[in-house]
Backbone as CSV, one residue per row, in Angstrom:
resi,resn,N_x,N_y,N_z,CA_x,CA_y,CA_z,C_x,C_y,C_z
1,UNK,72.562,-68.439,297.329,73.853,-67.799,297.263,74.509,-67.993,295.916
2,UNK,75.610,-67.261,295.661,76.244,-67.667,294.495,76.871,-68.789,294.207
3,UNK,76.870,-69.183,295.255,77.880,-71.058,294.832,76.765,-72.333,294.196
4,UNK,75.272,-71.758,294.376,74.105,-72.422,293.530,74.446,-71.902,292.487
5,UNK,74.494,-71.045,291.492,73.859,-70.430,290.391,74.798,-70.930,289.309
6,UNK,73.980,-71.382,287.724,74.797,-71.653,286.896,75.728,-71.101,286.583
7,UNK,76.907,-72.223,285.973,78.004,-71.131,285.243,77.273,-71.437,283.616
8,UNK,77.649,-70.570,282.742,77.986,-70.465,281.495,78.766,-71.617,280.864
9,UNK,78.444,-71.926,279.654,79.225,-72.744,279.217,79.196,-72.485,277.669
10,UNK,79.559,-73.526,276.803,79.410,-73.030,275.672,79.748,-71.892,275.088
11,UNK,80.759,-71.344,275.789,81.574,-69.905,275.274,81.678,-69.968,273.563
12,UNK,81.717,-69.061,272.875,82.043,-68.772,271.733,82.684,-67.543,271.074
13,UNK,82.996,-67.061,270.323,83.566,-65.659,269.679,83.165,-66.077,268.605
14,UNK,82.653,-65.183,267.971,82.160,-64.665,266.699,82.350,-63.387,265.504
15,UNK,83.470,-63.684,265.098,84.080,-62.278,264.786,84.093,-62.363,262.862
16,UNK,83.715,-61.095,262.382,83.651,-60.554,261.101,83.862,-59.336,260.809
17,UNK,85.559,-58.952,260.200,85.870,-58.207,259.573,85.677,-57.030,261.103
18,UNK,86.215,-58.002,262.370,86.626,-57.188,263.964,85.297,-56.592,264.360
19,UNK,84.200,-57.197,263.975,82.878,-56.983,265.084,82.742,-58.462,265.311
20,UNK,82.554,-58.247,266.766,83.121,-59.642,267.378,82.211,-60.167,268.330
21,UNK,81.333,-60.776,268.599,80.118,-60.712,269.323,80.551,-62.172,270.032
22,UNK,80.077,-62.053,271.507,80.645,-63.257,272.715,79.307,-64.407,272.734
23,UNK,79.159,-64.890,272.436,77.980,-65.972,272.820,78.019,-66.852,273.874
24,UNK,77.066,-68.315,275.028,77.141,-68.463,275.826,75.813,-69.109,276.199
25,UNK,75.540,-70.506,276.588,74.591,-70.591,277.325,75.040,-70.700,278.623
26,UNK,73.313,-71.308,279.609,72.121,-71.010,279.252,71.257,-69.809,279.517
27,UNK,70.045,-70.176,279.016,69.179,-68.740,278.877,69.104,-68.195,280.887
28,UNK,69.414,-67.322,281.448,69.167,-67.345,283.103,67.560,-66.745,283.306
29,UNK,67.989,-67.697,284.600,66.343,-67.751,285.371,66.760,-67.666,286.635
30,UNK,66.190,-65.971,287.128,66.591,-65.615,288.654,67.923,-65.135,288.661
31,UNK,68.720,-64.747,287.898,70.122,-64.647,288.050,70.811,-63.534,287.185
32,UNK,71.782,-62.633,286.878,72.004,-62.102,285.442,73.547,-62.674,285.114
33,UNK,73.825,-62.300,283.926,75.437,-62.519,283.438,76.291,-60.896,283.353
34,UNK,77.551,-60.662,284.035,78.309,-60.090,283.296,79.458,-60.530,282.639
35,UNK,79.666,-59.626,281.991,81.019,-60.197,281.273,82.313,-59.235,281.190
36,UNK,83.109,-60.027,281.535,84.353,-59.580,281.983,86.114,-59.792,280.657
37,UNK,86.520,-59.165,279.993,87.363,-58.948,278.956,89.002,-58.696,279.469
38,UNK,89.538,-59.635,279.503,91.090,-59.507,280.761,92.004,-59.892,279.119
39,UNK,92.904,-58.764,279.229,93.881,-59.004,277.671,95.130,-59.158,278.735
40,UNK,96.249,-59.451,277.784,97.269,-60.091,278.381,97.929,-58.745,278.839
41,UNK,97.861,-57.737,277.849,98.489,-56.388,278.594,97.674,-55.683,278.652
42,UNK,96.371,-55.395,278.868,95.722,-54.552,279.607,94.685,-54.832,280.508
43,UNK,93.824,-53.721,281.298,92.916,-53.666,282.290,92.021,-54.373,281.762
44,UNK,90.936,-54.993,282.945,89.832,-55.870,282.831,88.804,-54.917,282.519
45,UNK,88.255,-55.384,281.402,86.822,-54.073,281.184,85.707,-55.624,280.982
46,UNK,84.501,-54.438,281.750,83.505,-55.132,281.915,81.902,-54.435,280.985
47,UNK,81.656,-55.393,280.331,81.022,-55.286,279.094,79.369,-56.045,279.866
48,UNK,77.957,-56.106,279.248,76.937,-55.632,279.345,76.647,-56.897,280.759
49,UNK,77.193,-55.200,281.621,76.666,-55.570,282.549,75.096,-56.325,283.382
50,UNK,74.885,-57.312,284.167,73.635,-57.624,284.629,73.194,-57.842,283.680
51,UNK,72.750,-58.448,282.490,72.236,-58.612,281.842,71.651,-60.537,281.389
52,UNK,70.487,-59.983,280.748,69.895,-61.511,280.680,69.647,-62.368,279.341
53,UNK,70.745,-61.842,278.772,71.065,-62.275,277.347,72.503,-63.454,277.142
54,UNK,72.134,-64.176,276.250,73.536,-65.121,276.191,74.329,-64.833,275.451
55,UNK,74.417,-63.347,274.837,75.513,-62.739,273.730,75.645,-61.594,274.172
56,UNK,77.621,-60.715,273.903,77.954,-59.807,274.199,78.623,-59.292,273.021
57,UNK,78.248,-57.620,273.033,78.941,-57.398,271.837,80.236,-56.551,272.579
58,UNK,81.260,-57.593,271.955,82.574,-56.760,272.851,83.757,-55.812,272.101
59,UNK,82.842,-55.527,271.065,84.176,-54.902,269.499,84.568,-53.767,270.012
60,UNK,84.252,-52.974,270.988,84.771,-51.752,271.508,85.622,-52.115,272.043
61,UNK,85.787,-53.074,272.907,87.096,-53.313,273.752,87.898,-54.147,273.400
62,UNK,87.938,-54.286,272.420,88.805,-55.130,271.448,89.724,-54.330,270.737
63,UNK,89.854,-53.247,270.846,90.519,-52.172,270.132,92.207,-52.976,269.900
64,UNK,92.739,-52.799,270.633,93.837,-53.147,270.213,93.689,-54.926,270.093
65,UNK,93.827,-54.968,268.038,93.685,-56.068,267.964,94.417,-57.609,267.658
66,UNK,96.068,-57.191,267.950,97.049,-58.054,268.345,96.885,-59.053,269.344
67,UNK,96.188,-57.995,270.557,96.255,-58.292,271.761,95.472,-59.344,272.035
68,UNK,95.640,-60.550,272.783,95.144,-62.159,272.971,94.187,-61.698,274.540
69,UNK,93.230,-61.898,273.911,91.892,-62.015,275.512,91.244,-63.178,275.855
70,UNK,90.631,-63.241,276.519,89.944,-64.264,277.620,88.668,-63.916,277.717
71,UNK,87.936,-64.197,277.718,86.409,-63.613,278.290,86.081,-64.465,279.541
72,UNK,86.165,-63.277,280.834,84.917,-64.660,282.262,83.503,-64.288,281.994
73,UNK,82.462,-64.858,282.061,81.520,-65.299,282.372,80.813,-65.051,283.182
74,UNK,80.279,-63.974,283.920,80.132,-63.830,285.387,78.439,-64.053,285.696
75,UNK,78.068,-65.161,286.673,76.570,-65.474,286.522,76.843,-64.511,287.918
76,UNK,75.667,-63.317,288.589,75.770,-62.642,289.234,73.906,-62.639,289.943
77,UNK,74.033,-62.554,290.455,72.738,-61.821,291.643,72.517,-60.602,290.940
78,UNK,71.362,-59.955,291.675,70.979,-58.363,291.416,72.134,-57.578,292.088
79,UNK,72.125,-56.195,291.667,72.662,-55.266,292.343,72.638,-55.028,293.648
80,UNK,71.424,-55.508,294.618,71.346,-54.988,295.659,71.953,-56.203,296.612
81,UNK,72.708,-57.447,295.943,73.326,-58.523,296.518,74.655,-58.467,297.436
82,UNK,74.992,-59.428,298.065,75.935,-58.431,298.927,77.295,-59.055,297.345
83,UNK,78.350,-57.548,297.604,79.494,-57.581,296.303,80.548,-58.080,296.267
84,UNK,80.805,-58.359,297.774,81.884,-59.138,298.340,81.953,-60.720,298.026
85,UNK,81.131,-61.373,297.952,81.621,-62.767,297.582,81.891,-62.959,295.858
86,UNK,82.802,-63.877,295.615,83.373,-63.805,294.338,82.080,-64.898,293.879
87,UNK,81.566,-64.329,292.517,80.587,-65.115,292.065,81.418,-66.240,291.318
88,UNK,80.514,-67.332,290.700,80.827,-68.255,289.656,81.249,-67.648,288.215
89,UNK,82.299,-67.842,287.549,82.242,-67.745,286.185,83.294,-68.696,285.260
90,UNK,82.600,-68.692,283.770,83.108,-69.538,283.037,84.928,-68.883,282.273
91,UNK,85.735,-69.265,282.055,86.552,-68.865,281.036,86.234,-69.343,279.686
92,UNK,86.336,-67.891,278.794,86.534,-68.790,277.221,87.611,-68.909,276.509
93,UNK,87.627,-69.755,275.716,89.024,-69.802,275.199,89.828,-68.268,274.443
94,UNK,90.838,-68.345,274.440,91.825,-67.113,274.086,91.347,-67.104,272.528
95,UNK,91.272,-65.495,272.328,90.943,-65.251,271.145,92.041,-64.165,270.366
96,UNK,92.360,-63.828,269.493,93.188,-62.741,268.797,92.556,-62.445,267.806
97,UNK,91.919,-60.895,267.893,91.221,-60.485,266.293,92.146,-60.775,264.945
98,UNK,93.536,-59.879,265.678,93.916,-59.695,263.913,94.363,-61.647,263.333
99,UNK,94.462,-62.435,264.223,95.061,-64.006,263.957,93.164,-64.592,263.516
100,UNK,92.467,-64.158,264.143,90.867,-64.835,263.941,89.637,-64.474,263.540
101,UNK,89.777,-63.148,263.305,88.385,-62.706,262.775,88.264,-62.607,261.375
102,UNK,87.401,-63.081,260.479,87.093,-63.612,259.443,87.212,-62.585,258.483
103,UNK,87.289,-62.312,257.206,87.871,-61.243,256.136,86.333,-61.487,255.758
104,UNK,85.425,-60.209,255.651,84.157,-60.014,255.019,84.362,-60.952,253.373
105,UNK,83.371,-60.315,252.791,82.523,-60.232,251.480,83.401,-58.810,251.048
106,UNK,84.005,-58.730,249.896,84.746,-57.725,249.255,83.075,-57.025,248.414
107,UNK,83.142,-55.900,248.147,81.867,-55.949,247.017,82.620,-55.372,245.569
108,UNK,81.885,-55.499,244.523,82.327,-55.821,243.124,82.088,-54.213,243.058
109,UNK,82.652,-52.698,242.389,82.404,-51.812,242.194,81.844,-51.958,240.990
110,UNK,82.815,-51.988,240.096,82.693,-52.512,238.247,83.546,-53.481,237.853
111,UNK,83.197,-53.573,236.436,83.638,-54.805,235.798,83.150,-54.820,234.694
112,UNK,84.490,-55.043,233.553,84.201,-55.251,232.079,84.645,-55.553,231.632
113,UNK,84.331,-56.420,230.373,85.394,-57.335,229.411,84.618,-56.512,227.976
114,UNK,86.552,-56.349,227.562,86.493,-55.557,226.424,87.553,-56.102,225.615
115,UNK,87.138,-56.940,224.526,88.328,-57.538,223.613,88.277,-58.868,224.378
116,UNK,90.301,-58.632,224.385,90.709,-60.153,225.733,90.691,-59.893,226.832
117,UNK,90.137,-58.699,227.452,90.434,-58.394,228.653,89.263,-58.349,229.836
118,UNK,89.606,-58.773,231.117,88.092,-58.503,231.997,88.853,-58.041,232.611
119,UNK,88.202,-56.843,233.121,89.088,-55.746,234.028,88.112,-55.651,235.633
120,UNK,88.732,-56.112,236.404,86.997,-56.196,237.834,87.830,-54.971,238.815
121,UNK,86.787,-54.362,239.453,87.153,-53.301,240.410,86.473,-53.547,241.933
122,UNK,86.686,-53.496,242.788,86.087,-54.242,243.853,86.556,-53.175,245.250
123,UNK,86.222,-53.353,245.961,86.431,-52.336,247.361,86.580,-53.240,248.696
124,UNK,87.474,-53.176,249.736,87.767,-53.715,250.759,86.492,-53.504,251.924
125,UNK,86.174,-54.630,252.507,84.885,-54.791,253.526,85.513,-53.872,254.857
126,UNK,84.255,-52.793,255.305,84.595,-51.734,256.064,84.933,-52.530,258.054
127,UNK,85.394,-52.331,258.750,85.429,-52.933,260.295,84.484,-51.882,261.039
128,UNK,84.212,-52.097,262.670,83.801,-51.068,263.334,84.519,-49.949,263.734
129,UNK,85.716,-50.145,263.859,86.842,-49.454,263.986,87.011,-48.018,263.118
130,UNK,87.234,-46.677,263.756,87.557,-45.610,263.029,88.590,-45.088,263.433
131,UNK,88.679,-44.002,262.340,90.152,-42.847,262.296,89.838,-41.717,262.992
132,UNK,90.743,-40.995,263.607,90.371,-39.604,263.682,88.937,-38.890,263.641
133,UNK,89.246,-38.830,262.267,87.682,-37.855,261.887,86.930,-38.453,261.743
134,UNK,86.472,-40.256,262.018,85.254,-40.785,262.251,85.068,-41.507,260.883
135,UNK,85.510,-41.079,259.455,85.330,-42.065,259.046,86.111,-43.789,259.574
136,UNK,85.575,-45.109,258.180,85.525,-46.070,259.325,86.802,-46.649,258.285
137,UNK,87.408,-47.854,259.501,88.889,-48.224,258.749,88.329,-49.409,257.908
138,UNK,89.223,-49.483,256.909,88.805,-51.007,256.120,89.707,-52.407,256.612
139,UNK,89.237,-53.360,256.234,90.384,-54.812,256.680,91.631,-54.257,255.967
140,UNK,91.902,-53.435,254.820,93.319,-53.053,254.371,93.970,-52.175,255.460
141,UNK,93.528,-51.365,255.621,93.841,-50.290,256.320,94.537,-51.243,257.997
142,UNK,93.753,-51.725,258.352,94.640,-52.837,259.795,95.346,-53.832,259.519
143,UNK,94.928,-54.647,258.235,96.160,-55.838,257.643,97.100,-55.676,256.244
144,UNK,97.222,-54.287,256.261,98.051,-53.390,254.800,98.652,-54.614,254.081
145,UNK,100.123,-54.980,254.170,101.132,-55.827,253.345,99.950,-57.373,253.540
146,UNK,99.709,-57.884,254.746,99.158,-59.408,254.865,97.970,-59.765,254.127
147,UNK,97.244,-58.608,253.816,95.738,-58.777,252.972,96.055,-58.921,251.503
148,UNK,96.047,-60.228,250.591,95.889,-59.541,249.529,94.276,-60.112,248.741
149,UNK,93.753,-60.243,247.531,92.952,-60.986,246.858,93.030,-61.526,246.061
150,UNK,92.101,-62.563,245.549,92.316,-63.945,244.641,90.998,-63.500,243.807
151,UNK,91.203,-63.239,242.814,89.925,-63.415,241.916,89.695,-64.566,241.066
152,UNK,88.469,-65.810,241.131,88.714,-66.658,240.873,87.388,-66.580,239.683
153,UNK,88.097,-67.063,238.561,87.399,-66.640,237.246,87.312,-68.356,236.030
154,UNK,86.018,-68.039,235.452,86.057,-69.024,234.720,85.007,-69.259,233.256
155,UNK,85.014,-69.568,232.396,84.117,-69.485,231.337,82.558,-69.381,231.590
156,UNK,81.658,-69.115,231.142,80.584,-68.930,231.422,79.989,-70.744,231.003
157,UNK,78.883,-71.541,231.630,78.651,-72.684,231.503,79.784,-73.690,231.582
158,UNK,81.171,-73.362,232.069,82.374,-74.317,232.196,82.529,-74.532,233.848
159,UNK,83.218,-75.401,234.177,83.305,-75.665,235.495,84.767,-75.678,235.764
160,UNK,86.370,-75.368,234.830,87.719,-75.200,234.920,87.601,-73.390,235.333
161,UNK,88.281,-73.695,236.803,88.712,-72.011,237.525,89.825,-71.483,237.300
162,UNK,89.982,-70.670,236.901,91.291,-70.275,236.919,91.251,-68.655,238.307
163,UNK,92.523,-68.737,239.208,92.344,-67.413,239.457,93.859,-66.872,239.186
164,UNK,93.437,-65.534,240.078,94.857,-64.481,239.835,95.065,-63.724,241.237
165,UNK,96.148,-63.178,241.264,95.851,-62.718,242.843,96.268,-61.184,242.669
166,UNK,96.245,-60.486,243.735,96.382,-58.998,243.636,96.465,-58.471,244.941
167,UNK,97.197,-57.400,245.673,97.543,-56.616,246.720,96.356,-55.237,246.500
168,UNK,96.388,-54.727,245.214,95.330,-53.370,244.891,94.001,-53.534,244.870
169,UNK,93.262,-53.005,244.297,91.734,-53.659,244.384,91.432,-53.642,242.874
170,UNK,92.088,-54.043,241.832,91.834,-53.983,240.475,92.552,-55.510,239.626
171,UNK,91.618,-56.056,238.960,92.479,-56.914,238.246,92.366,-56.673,236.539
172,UNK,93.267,-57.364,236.139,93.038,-57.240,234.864,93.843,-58.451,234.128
173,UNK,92.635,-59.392,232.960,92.800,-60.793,233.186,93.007,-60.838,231.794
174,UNK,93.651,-61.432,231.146,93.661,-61.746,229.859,92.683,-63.078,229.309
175,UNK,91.310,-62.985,228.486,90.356,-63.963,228.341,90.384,-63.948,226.539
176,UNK,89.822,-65.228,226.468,89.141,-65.550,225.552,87.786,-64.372,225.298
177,UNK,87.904,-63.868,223.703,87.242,-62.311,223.804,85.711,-62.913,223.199
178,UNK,85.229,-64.017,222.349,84.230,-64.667,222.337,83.308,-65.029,223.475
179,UNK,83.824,-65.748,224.726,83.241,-65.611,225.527,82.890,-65.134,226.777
180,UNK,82.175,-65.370,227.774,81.356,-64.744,228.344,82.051,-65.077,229.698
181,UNK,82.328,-64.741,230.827,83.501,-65.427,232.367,82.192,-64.664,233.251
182,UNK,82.345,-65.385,234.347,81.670,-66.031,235.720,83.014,-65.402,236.716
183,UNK,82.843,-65.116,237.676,83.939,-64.517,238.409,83.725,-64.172,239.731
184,UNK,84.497,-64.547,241.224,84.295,-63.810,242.146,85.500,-63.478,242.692
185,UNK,85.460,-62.504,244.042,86.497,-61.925,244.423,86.610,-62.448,246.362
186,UNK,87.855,-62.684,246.644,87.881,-63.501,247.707,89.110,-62.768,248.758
187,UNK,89.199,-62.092,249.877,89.979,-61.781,250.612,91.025,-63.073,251.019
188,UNK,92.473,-63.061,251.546,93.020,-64.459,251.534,94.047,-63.324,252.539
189,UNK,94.511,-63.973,253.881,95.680,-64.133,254.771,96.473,-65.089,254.661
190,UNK,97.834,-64.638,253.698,98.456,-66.236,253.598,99.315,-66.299,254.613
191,UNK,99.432,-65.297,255.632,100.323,-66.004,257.170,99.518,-66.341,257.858
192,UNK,98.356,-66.643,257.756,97.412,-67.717,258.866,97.577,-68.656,259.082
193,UNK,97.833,-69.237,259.959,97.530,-71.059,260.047,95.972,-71.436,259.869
194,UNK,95.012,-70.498,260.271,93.391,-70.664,260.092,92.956,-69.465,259.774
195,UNK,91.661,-69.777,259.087,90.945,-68.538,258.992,91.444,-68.122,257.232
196,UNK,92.387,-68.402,256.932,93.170,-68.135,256.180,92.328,-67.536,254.628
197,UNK,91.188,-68.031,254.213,90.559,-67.335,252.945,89.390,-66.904,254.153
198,UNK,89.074,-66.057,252.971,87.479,-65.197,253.822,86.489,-65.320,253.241
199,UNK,85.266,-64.894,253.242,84.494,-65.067,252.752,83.999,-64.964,251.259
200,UNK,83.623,-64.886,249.893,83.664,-64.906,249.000,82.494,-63.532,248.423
201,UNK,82.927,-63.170,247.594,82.024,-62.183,246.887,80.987,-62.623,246.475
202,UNK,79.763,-62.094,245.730,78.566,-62.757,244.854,79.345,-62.870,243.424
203,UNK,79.074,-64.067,243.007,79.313,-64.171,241.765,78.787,-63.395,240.629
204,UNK,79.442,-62.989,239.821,78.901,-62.162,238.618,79.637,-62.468,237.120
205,UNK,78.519,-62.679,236.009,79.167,-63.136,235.143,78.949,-61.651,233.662
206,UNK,79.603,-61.796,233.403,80.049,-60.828,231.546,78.573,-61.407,230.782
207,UNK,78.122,-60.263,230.001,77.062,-60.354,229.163,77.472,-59.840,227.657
208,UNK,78.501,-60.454,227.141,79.195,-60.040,225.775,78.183,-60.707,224.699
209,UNK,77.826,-60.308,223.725,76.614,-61.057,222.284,77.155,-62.108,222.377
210,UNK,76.062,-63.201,222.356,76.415,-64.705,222.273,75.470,-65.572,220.985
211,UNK,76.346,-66.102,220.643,75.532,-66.814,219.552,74.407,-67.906,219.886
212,UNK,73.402,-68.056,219.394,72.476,-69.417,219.576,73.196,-70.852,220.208
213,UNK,74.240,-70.883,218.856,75.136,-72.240,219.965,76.058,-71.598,221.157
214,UNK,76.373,-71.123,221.684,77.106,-70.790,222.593,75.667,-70.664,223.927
215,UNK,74.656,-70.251,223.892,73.587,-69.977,224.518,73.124,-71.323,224.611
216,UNK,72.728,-72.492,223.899,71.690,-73.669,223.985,72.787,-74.621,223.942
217,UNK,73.953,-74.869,223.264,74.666,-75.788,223.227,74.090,-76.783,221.937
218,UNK,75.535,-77.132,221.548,75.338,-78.512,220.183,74.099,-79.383,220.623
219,UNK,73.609,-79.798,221.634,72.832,-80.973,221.791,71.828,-80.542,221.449
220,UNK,71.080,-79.059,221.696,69.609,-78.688,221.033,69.977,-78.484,219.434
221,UNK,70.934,-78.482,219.189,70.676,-78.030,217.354,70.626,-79.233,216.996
222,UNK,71.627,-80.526,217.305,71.552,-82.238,216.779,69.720,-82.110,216.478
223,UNK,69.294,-81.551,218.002,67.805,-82.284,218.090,66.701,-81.361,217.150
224,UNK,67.259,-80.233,216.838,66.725,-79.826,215.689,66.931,-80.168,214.203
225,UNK,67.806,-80.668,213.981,68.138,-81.221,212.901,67.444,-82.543,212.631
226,UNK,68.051,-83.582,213.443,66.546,-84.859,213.226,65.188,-84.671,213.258
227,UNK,64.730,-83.509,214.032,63.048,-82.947,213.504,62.942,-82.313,212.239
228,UNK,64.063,-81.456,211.661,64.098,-80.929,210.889,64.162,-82.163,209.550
229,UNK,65.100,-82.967,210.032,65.034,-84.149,208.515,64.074,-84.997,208.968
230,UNK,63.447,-85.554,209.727,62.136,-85.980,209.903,60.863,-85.338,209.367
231,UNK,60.705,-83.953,209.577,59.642,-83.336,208.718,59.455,-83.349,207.429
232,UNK,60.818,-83.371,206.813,61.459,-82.653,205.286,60.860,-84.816,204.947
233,UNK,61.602,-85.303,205.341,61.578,-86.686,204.776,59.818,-86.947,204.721
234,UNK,59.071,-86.686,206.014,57.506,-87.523,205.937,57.073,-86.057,204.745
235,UNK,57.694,-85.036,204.782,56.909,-84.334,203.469,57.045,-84.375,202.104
236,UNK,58.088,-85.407,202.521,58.555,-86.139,200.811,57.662,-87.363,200.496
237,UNK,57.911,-87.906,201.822,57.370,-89.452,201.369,55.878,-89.490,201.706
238,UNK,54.854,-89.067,202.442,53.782,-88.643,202.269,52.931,-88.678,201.366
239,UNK,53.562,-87.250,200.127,52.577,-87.060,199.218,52.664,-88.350,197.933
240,UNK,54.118,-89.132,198.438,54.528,-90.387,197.335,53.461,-91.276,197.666
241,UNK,53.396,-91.588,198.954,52.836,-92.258,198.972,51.013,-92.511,198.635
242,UNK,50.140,-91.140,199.032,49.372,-90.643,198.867,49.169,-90.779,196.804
243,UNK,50.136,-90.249,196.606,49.916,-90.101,195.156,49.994,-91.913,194.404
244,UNK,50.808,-92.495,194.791,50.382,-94.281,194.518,49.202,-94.391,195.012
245,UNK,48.814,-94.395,195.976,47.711,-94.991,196.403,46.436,-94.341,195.295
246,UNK,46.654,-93.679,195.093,45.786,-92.609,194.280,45.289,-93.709,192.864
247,UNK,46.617,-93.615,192.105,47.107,-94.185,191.006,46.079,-95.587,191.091
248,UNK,46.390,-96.472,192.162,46.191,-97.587,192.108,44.691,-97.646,192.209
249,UNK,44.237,-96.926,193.338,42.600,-97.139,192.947,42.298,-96.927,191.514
250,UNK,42.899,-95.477,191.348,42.412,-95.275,189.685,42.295,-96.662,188.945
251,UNK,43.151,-97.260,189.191,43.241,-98.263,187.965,42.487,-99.593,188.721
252,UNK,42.120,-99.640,189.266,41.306,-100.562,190.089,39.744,-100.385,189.698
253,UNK,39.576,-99.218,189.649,38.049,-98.513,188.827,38.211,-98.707,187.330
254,UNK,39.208,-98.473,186.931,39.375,-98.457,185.497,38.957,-100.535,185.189
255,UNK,39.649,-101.113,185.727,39.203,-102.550,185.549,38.190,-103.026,184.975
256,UNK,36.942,-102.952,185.434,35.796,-103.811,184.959,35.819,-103.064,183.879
257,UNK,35.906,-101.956,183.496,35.527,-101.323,181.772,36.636,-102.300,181.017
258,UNK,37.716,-102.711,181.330,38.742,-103.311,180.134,38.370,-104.473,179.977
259,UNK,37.199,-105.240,180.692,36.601,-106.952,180.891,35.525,-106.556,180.281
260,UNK,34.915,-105.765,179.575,33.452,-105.783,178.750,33.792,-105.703,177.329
């Protein structure tokens, strides 16, 4: 009967940029899971039904994403079981997309440093969520004023960050025009209590002409220089020495002729 059969445990939510996937052990044997989605103001929708998997993807019914849900758990019999007895299920903890689901990877469009300036162009990470005509909404488009970005920038081979922040998707940084900056771009919710930065861009650094020392650093030229006066010196003192030694036999042969 159903008062044997495991419950679920280990509830989880897993959400990125509002695709939000339910996780859950254990694996069932003899038994299936549904899962059940109860929001504080709306109807209970029931998501992949009978099924024998420990993850649900629930981003469709997540639509309105203010709204605070619950997920049950439902360990269930087959279909042909009787429907009337209330099975076992787990609760998971309360979740809120727009308060918890994680701000993607922004991606870098372009980017160039010209003079003092690095100018980066970047585009907002797309959700499952669409408009009207089907194209798809971005994290701006559902968190407009609360989204902004941090571009966090820094010399090329230096480890001091500096960033800057921005509401648009464009920055423009005033640098040192000699060298070369390292840079990524970072989504940030500053009314979060959690969750609050998102995930980070790939780093990408400026390829402006660089000189030999700026490329190898002072410590390989020192070490060319002591090989360099090490060579120069044994090719001085070498042939000195070579050339005495020379001298001296000479006159070492010359000897017995000055004793006859």
């Amino acid at each position: 009967g159903y008062a044997e059969l495991p419950r679920a445990v280990n509830i989880t939510w897993s959400s990125i940029n509002f695709k939000t996937i339910l996780q859950w052990q254990p694996k069932p044997s003899g038994y299936f899971y549904t899962v059940e989605i109860h929001g504080q103001t709306s109807d209970i929708k029931k998501k992949c039904i009978l099924t024998t998997e420990t993850e649900c993807d629930v981003t469709d019914v997540l639509r309105n994403v203010n709204e605070t849900y619950t997920a049950h758990i439902l360990s269930v019999m087959s279909a042909g079981m009787d429907n009337f007895e209330e099975p076992p299920f787990a609760v998971s903890e309360k979740f809120t997309p727009y308060s918890q689901t994680v701000i993607g990877k922004p991606e870098i469009k372009s980017y160039t440093q010209k003079g003092s300036k690095l100018n980066v162009m970047f585009k907002d990470p797309l959700t499952p969520y669409t408009f009207p005509n089907g194209s798809f909404q971005s994290i701006q488009d559902i968190f407009q004023h609360d989204l902004e970005y941090k571009l966090y920038y820094w010399k090329d081979q230096s480890s001091g960050k500096k960033d800057a922040t921005t509401k648009s998707h464009t920055f423009e940084i005033s640098i040192d025009s000699t060298k070369n900056y390292c840079f990524y771009v970072q989504g940030i919710i500053p009314s979060r209590r959690e969750n609050r930065n998102g995930q980070e861009s790939v780093v990408l650094c400026t390829s402006i002409g660089r000189n030999i020392l700026d490329e190898y650093g002072a410590e390989v030229f020192i070490i060319i220089a002591v090989i360099a006066i090490t060579v120069i010196t044994l090719a001085i003192v070498i042939p000195v020495i070579l050339c005495k030694r020379k001298k001296a036999r000479a006159a070492r042969e010359k000897e017995p002729l000055n004793g006859v």
